[in-house]
C-alpha positions as CSV (number, residue, x, y, z in Angstrom):
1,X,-91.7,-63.0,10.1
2,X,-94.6,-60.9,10.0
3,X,-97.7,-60.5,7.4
4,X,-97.8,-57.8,4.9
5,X,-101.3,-56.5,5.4
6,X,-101.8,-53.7,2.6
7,X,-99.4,-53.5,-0.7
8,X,-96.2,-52.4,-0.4
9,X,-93.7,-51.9,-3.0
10,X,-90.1,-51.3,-3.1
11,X,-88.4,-49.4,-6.0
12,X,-84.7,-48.0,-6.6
13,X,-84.1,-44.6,-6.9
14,X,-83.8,-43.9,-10.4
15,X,-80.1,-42.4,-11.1
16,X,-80.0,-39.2,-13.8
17,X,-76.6,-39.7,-15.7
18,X,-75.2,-37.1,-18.2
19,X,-74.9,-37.7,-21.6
20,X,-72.1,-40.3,-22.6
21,X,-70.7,-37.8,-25.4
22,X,-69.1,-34.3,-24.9
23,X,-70.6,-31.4,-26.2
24,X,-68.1,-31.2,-29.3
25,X,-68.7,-35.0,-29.5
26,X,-72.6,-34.8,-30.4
27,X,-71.4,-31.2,-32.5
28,X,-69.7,-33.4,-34.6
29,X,-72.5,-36.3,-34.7
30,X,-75.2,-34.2,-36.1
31,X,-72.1,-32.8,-38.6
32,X,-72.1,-36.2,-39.7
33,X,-75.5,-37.1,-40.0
34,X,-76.3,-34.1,-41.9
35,X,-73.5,-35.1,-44.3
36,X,-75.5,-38.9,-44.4
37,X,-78.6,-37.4,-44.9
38,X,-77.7,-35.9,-47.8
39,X,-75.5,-38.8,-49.0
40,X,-78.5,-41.1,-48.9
41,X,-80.7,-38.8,-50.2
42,X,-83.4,-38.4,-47.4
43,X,-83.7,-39.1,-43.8
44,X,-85.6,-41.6,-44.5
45,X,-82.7,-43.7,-46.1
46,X,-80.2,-42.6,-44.0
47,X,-82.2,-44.7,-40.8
48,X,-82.7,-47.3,-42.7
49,X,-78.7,-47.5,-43.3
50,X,-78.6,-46.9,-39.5
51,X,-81.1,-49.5,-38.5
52,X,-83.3,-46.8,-36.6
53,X,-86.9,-44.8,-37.2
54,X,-86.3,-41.8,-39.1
55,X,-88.1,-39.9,-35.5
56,X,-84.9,-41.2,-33.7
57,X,-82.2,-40.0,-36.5
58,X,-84.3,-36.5,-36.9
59,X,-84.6,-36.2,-33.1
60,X,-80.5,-36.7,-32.8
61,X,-80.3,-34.3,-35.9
62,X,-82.2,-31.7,-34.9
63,X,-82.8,-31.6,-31.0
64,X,-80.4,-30.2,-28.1
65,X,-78.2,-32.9,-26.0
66,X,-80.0,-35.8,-27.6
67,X,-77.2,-38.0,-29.4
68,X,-76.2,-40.6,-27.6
69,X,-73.4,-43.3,-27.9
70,X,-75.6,-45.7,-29.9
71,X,-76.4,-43.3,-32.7
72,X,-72.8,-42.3,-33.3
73,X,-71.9,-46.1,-33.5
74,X,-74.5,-46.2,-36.2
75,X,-73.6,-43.1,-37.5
76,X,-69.6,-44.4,-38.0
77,X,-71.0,-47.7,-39.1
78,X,-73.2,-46.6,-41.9
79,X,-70.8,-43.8,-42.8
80,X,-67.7,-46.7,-43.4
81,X,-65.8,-45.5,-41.0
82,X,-64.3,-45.5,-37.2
83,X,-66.3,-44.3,-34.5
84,X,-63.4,-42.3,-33.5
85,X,-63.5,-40.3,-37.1
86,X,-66.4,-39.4,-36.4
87,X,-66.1,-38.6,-32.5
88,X,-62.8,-36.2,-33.1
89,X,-64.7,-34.8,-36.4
90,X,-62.7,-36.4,-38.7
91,X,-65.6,-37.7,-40.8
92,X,-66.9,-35.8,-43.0
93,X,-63.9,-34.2,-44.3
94,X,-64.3,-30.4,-44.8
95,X,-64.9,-29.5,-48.2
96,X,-66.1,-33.2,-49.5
97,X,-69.3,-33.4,-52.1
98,X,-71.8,-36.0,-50.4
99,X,-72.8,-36.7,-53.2
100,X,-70.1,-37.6,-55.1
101,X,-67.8,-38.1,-52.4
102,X,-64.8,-35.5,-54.5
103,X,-63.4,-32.8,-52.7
């Protein structure tokens, strides 16, 4: 077995995936964090419901093809309500108040 003289290191290739939601899927994510940003009354509140910074709910909000799985499992679970609602844009429903929830 020979000697490794000098410093050698062996690292995987690093795979790029796509994004786990569909275009209409992270559409309808920032749909619904827009609607829980005003329903908790600040971003601020809204990623404390969600467990997450407030950078990592505005970056989802605001930014191109950054939603990812995990933030519309937080999204659904803060909002009360399946994951799938809020996938197939069934959450919010059009025309509600967030605010007082009447539509």
């Amino acid at each position: 077995m020979p000697v490794l003289r000098e410093r050698k290191s062996w690292a995987a290739p690093r795979v790029r995936r796509g994004p786990d939601l569909s275009p209409e899927e992270i559409d309808r994510v920032k749909v619904a964090l827009a609607f829980l940003r005003a329903r908790y009354g600040g971003w601020q509140a809204a990623a404390d419901a969600m467990a997450l910074k407030v950078a990592t709910v505005l970056y989802a909000a605001t930014k191109g093809k950054s939603v990812t799985a995990g933030v519309a499992l937080r999204t659904a679970r803060a909002a009360g309500v399946p994951v799938e609602d809020v996938l197939s844009g069934a959450f919010p429903k059009p025309g509600v108040c967030p605010h007082c929830g009447r539509g």
